[in-house]
N, C-alpha and C positions, 0 to 999 in steps of 0.2 A: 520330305516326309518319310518318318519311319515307320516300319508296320513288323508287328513279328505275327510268327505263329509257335506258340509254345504250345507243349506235349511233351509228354513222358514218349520212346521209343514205342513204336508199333502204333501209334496213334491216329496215321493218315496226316502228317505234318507234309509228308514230301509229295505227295500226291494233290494235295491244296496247292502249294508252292505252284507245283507242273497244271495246274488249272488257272490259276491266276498269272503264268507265264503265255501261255495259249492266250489267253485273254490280253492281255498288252500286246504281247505280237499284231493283234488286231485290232488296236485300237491307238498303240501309238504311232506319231508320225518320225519317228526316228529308231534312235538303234535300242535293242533290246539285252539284258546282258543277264547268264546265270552262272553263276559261281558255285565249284562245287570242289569237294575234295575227293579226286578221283573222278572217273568218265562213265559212273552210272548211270545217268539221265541221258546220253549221247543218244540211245533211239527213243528216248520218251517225248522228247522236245522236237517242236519246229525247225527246220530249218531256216526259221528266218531272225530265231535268238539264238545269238552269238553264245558259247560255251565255254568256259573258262576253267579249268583245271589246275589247283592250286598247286597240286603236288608238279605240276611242268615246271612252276615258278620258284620248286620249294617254301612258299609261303609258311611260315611257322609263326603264331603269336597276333596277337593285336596290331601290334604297330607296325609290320610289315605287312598285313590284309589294308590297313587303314593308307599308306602310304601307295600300295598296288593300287588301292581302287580309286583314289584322288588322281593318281598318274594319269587312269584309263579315261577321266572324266577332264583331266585337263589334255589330254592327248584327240578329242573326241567331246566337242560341245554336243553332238546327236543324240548322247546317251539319254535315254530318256527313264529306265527304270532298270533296275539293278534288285537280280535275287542270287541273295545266300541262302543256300544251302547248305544244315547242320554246321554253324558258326560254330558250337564248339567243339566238334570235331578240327576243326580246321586249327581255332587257336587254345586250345584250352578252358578247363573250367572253372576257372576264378573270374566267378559271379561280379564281380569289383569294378574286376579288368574292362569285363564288358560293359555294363555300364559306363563306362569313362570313354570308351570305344564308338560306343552309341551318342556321348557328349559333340566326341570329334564331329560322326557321320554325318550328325545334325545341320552341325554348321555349312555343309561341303552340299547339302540338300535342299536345297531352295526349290528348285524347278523340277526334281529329281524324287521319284520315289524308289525308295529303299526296301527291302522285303526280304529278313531273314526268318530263318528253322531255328527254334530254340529246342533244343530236346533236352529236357528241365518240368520238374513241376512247379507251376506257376506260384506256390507258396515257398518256395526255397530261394526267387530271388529278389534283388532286392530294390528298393522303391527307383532308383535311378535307372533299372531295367523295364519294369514294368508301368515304366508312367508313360510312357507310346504306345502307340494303339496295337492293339490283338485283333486278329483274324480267327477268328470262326471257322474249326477243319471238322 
């Protein structure tokens, strides 16, 4: 399952994100995962969701996030939920791309919920983005 939270910058996107990470932490029965580009969140979060800093991995683009996080989910059946943080920050803002990004995640999501930061106004993207469900920040 995917879930976004879109908002324009300053909106309280990250701050949602870091509530419904608290939240799975206690409530799932496996591994917790938050992806971020750079180690902002490092004292905001639990210690018991695992942190993940794109820029360790040089992660640049789509298909290198999408390839990384399949890795970590085939490395690791326990994953149970998985938050990005400001995905376009991490891979660029071709509205397109993500979408098509989001086609991939889908597939790889079965048992697995997905939760990224879009920071975008909800009317600029496009129906292959926004036909997964929004979160409420």
């Amino acid at each position: 399952m995917i879930k976004l939270i879109i908002g324009n910058k300053g909106t309280g996107k990250t701050k949602k994100l870091i509530d419904l990470v608290h939240d799975a932490v206690k409530e799932s029965k496996g591994n917790v995962l938050c992806v971020e580009k750079g180690a902002t969140l490092t004292y905001d979060l639990k210690p018991q969701a695992r942190l993940i800093d794109t820029d360790s991995y040089d992660i640049q683009g789509f298909d290198m996030l999408y390839s990384f996080l399949a890795g970590l989910l085939a490395g690791n059946y326990d994953i149970t939920d998985v938050f990005v943080d400001s995905i376009l920050k991490v891979c660029g803002r071709d509205y397109d791309a993500l979408g098509a990004f989001f086609e991939k995640i889908d597939k790889i999501s079965a048992d697995k919920t997905f939760v990224f930061t879009v920071s975008a106004d909800a009317n600029e993207l496009p129906a292959s983005v926004t036909k997964y469900e929004t979160v409420a920040h």
